[in-house]
Each structure stands twice: as C-alpha cells, then as structure tokens.
N, C-alpha and C positions, 0 to 999 in steps of 0.2 A: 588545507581545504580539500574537501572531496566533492572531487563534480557526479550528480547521480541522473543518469539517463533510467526512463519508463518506457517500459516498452507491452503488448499484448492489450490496449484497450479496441476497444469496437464496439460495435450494435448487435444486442444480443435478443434474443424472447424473454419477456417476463418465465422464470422457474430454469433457465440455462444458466450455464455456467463461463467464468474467464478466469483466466490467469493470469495477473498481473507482475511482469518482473524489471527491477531495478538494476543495474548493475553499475557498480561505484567504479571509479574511474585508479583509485588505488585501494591497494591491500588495506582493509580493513581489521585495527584491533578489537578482542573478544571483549570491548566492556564500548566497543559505538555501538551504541543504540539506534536502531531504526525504526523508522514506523510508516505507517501510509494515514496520509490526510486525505480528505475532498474536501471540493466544496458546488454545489449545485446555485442554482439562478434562484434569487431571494434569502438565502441561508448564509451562515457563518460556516468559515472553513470549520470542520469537525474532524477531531482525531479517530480514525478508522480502531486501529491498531501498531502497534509497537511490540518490539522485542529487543530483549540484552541475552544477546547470545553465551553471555559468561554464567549468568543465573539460570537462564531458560528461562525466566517470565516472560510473562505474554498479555498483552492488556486489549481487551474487544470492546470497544464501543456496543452500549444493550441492541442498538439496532442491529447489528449486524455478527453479536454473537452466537455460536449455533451452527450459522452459512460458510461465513470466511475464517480463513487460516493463515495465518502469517508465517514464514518460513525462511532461512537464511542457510544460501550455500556458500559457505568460506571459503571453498576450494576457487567457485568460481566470484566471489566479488558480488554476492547477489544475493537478493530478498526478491520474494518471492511475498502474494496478496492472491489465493484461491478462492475465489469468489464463489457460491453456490446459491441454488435457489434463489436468482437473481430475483427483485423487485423494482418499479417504474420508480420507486426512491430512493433507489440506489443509484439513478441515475447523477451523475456528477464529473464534473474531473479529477482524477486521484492525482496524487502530488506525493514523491517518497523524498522521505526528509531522515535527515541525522546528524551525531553529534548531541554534544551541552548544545539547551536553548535552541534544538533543532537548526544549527549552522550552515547545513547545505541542506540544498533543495534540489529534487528533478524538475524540469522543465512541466512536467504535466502531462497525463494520457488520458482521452477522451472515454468515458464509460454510458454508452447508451443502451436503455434496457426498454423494449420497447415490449406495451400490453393491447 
C-alpha cells in the first residue's frame, strides 16, 4: 500500500493558475498508474487525469483538456496536476489516487477558484 499526501491547493481568480502535487510515501514502480480525481458539491467524483509513466499516456478529462497537465517526477515520488486558465468549475477537492482499481488515495486538497 502507498500512502499519497496532496499538497498546493488554494483560492485562486477565475483564468490563474495552481499546481497541484502528490507525493507517495514509497518508491513508486514505472507501470503505478496515477491520476487526479475531484469531486465538487452536487457532482460525481470525476476522473481529472491519469498517467503510466512506463507508456507516457496521459488521459484528460474534455473539461479540463488544453488547461491541465499531469506530470510525474520519479526521482522525487511525485505527481504533479498544472492547473491553467483556472474556471469557477473547476472549483472542487482534487483527490490523487493510484494503483489497479485506484488502491490508495490522498487525503484530499481544497481547489477554489473564485469569479
């Protein structure tokens, strides 16, 4: 099991930017898959994006293709969610998950985007 801390959410302007980073609690193999979820007040958790650092794919949810980038430093244990061109629906708590079946979870980091 991997425990995954989030860290860098806040209160931002609608069209600013954050950085969102994970950092797994042990060394991570090149075929764990990560990804970032949210989920906002009224809505289904939604998968943001994902990456498998052994292929390079990378998967963007249509809303937020374009803006955000997903990234993964191995050296340091860490994924990484570049948020851009922030919008008031992006507003949510992001949630970094990984493994089969998404096995662990971060605790959660607040994203408010205020217009």
């Amino acid at each position: 099991q991997v425990q995954l801390i989030e860290s860098g959410g806040g209160e931002v302007q609608a069209g600013g930017s954050l950085r969102l980073s994970c950092a797994a609690s042990t060394r991570t193999f090149s075929t764990y898959t990560m990804a970032w979820f949210r989920q906002a007040p009224g809505k289904e958790r939604e998968l943001v994006a994902s990456i498998t650092w052994s292929t390079g794919y990378r998967y963007y949810a249509d809303a937020v293709k374009g803006r955000f980038t997903i990234s993964r430093d191995r050296a340091k244990n860490t994924e990484y969610l570049q948020m851009n061109s922030l919008k008031s629906e992006d507003t949510a708590v992001y949630y970094c998950a990984g493994g089969d079946g998404w096995r662990d979870w971060g605790q959660g980091t607040q994203v408010t985007v205020s217009s």
